[in-house]
C-alpha positions as CSV (number, residue, x, y, z in Angstrom):
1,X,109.7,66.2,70.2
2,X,107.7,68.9,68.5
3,X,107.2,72.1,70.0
4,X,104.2,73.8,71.0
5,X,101.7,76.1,69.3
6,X,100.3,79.2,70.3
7,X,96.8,80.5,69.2
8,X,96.5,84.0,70.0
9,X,93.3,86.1,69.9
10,X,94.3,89.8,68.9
11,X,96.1,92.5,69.9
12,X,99.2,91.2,69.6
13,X,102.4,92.9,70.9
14,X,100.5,95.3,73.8
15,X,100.5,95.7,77.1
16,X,99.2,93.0,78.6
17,X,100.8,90.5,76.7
18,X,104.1,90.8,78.7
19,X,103.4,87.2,80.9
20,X,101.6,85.3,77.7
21,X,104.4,85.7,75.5
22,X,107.4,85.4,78.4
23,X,105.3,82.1,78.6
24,X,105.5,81.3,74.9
25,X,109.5,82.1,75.0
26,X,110.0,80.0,77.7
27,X,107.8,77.1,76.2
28,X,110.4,76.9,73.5
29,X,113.4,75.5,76.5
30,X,116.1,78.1,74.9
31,X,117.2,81.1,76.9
32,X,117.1,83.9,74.8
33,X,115.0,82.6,72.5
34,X,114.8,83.3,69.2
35,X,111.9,84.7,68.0
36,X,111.3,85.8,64.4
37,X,108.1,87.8,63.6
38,X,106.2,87.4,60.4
39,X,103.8,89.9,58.6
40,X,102.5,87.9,56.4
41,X,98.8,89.1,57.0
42,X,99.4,92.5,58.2
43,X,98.5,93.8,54.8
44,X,97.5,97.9,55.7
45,X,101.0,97.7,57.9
46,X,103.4,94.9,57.5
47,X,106.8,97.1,58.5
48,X,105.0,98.6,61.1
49,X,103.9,95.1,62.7
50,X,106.8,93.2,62.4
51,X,108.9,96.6,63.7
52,X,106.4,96.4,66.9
53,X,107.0,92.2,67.1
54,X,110.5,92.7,67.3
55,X,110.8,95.3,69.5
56,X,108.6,93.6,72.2
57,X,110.3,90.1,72.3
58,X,113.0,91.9,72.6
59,X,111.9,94.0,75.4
60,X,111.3,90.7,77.1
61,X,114.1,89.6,77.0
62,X,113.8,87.3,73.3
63,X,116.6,87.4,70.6
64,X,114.1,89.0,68.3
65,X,114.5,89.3,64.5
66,X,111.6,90.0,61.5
67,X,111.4,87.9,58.5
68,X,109.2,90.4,55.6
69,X,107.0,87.4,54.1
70,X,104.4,89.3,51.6
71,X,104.1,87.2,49.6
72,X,103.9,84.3,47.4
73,X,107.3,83.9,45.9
74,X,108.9,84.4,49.3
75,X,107.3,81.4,50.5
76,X,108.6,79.5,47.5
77,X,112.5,80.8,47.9
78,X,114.4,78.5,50.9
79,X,117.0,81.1,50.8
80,X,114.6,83.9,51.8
81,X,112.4,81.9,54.6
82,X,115.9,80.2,55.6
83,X,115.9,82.5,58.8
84,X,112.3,81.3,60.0
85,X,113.6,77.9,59.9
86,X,116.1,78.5,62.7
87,X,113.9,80.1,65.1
88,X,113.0,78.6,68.2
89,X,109.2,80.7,67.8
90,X,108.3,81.2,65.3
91,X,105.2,84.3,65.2
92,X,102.9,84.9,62.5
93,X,100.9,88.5,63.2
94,X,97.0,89.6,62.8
95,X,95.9,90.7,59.8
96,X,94.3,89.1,56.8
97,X,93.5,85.4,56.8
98,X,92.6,85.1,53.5
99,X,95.6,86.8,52.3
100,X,98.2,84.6,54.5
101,X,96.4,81.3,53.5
102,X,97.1,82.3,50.1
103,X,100.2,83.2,50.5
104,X,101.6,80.1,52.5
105,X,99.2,77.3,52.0
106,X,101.3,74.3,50.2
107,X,104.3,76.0,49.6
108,X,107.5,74.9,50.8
109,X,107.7,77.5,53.6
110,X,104.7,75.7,55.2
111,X,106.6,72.1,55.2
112,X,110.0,73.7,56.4
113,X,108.4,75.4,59.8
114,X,106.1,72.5,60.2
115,X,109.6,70.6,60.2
116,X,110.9,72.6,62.4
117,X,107.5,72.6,64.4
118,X,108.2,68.3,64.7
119,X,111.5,69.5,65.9
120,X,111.0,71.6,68.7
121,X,109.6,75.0,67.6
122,X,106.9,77.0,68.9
123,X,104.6,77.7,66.3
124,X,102.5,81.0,67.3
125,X,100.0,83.0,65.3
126,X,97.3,86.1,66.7
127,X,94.1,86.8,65.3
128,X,94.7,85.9,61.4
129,X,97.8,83.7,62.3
130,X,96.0,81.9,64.8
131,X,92.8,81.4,62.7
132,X,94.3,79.6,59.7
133,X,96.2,77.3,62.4
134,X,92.6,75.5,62.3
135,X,90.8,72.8,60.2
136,X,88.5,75.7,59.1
137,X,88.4,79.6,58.7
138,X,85.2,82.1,58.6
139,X,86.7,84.5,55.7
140,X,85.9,87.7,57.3
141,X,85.8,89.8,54.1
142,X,84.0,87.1,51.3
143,X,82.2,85.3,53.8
144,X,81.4,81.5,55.0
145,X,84.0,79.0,55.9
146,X,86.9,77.8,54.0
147,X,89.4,75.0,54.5
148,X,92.9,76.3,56.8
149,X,96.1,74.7,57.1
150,X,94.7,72.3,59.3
151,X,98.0,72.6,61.7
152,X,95.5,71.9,64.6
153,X,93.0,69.6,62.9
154,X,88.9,69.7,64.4
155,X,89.7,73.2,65.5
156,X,88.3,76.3,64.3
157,X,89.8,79.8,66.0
158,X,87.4,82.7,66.5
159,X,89.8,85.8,67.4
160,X,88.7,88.6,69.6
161,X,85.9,86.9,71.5
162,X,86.0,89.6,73.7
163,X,83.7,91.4,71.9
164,X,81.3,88.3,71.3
165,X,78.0,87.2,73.5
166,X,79.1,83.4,74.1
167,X,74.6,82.6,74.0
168,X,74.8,84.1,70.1
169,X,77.8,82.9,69.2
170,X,77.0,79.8,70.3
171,X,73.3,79.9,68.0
172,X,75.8,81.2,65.0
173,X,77.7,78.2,64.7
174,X,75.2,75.4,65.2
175,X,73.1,77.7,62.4
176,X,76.1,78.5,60.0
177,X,79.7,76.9,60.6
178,X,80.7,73.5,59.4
179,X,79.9,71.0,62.0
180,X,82.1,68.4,64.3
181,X,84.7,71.1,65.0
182,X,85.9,72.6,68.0
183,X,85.2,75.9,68.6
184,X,87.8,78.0,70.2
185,X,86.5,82.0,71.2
186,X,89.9,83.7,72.2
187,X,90.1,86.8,74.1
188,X,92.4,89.5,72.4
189,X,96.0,89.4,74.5
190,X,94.8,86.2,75.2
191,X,95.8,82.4,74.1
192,X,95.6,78.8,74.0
193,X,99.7,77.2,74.5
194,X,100.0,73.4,74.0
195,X,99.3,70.8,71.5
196,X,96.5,68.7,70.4
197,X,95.2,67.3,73.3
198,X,97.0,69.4,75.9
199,X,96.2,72.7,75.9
200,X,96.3,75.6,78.3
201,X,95.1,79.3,78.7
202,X,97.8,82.1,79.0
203,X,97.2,86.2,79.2
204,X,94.7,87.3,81.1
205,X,91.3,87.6,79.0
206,X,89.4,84.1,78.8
207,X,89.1,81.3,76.2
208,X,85.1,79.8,75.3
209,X,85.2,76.0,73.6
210,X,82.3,75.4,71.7
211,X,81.3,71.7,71.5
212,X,78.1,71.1,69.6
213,X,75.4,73.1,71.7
214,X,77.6,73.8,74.4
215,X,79.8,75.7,75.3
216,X,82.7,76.2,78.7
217,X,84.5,79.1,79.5
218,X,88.1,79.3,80.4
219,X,90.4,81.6,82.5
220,X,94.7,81.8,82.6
221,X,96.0,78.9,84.1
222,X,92.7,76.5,83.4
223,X,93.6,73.5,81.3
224,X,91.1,73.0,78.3
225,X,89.3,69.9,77.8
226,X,91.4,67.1,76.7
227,X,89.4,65.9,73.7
228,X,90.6,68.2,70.8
């Protein structure tokens, strides 16, 4: 049965993140789970983020470990990814999109945790790790959109929608994004758990679906519309 996926909007490993990611542990059925962070995108700071990763799951209780994917030729050697592949979640951090699509996109890292995804994983990503989870990324430093990994198709992630007027993004999209997507605006320490079709809001921020011209907000606990 394949495991869930987590789409995370920012500010990963802080307080306040304690109950989504006890929730994200818990989704995976194992008891410690193990959790392996990723720093594939945290460019500026990859030690420091995957040092901070670990050290909260395993604060909560996770059997926490750090796998130091930078870049392309780790994600073309099966014996360095090897570890991710035995994880029960599996966490990519914030950071550069651009620079972890690059990195990852069609290489045989991507197929082995999608594998292990279809086998029961929990596939997890904040801010940059959530966005290329979609159909479609915005490329925050070149600009426009660009084709993601698609591992939630019709979906495209915008990350720290705190900060974002839901009226203007809303005008944004229909004037400049790539149309018949779903729109996802997720609150930092925020996230959407669940799979295609079955999704639910965890942390305490809120989550806003675009749809066309309109758009619903969403608060912990609240289900999200059933049709993406």
């Amino acid at each position: 049965m394949p495991g869930q996926i987590a789409l995370v909007g920012g500010d990963e490993f802080r307080p306040g993140c304690e109950g989504m990611d006890r929730e994200i542990m818990q989704a995976s059925g194992h008891d410690p789970a193990k959790v392996v962070v990723i720093p594939t995108a945290a460019v500026t700071g990859p030690g420091k983020a995957a040092n901070d990763g670990a050290t909260h799951f395993s604060a909560l209780g996770g059997d926490s470990s750090q796998l130091m994917l930078l870049e392309r030729s780790h994600a073309e050697d099966p014996d360095f990814f090897a570890p991710a592949t035995l994880a029960d979640v599996i966490y990519f951090t914030g950071g550069s999109p651009e620079h972890l699509l690059e990195t990852v996109n069609g290489s045989p890292f991507l197929k082995a945790i999608l594998a292990s995804q279809e086998n029961g994983a929990i596939l997890a990503g904040s801010s940059a790790g959530a966005m290329v989870m979609g159909s479609m990324m915005r490329r925050p430093r070149a600009g426009g959109w660009v084709e993601a990994l698609g591992v939630v198709p019709g979906v495209a992630v915008l990350p720290h929608h705190e900060r974002r007027d839901q009226a203007e993004t809303s005008k944004e999209i229909q004037d400049s994004a790539p149309s018949g997507l779903t729109f996802l605006g997720i609150d930092a320490r925020t996230g959407c758990l669940g799979v295609p079709g079955d999704w639910r809001v965890v942390g305490f921020g809120r989550v806003t679906v675009y749809e066309g011209t309109e758009w619903q907000i969403f608060n912990a606990g609240d289900k999200l519309p059933a049709g993406f």
